[in-house]
C-alpha positions, 0 to 999 in steps of 0.5 A: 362925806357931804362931797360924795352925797351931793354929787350923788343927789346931783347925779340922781336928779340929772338921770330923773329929768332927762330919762323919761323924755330920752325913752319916749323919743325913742319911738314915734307911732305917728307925726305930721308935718306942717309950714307957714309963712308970715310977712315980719320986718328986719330988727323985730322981736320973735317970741318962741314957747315949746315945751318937747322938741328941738328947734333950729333958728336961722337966718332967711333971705327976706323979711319974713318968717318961715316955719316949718316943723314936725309934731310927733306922738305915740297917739294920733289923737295927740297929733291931730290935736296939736296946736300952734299959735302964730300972731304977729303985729308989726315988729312984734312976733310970737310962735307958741306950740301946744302939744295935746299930750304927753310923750309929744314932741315938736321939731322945729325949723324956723327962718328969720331975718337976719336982724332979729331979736329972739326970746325962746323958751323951751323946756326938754330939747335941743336949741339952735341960732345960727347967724342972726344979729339981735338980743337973744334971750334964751333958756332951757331946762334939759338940753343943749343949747349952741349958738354960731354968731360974730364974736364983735355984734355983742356988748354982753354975754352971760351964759349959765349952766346949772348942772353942765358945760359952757363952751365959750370958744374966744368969750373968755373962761368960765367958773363953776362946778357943776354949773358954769358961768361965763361973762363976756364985755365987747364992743357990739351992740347986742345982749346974749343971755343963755341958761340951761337948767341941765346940758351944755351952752356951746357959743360959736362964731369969729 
């Protein structure tokens, strides 16, 4: 029955990804946290890479960018030698966390201003935008995203899934099956485009 061996397949490959992360967060032997603060503009451009982790992105009280996040390993060698890159040049911003190790992971808070367009790429976690006017590029291997913005900023949104949920909440329906896609056309100026290889797409917002 090719139905019942695809869904097998699919079934398999979900439980290979996301099993091995699951276990190693189950314990951190040691972590440390850290903050940094850099002078940005309004309507700039941040750029976030993370490989392991969750990230929180949102809107700060002025024009700059404050992060502050938490490295977290079973090795401290791995903690120590974690590094992150933080540059930025004019309207140009860029964040990029280099775990050292395996079974590393980054949790990530960062504060922007509130018109800020955002690329983030990461691979295992949970990603988070809360209330920031801007484009948004935004994609995942495994995990959820969710963003909480206004319905009217936008002009296109195009999220996907390969093998998971999209929750539109007002951007209209979606089609797929595993996978879903969701189109929306407003009257906004911004672009959000979201995909998550496995997880959920949740899009919030009025």
């Amino acid at each position: 029955m090719p139905f019942a061996r695809f869904t097998l397949h699919k079934t398999i490959l979900v439980c290979l990804l996301v099993v091995p992360f699951a276990a190693a967060s189950d314990h951190w032997d040691y972590q440390e946290s850290h903050s940094d603060v850099r002078d940005f503009v309004s309507g700039g451009t941040l750029h976030v890479r993370v490989s392991v982790g969750d990230v929180r992105i949102l809107r700060g009280e002025s024009n700059q960018i404050r992060l502050h996040y938490t490295v977290k390993s079973r090795r401290e060698r791995h903690v120590k030698n974690a590094r992150v890159d933080f540059e930025v040049r004019g309207n140009d911003a860029s964040i990029e966390f280099h775990a050292s190790g395996n079974n590393t992971q980054f949790d990530v808070e960062l504060e922007v201003p509130q018109n800020t367009s955002l690329e983030v790429h990461e691979k295992v976690g949970d990603l988070t935008v809360e209330d920031i006017e801007g484009d948004k590029d935004l994609t995942l291997s495994v995990g959820d995203i969710r963003v909480d913005a206004a319905h009217s900023g936008y002009r296109l949104v195009h999220a996907s899934t390969s093998i998971g949920d999209v929750n539109g909440n007002g951007y209209g329906e979606t089609s797929g099956w595993l996978g879903k896609t969701l189109k929306y056309h407003g009257d906004g100026k911004y672009e959000l485009r979201a995909h998550v290889s496995v997880g959920d797409i949740t899009l919030e917002g009025k």
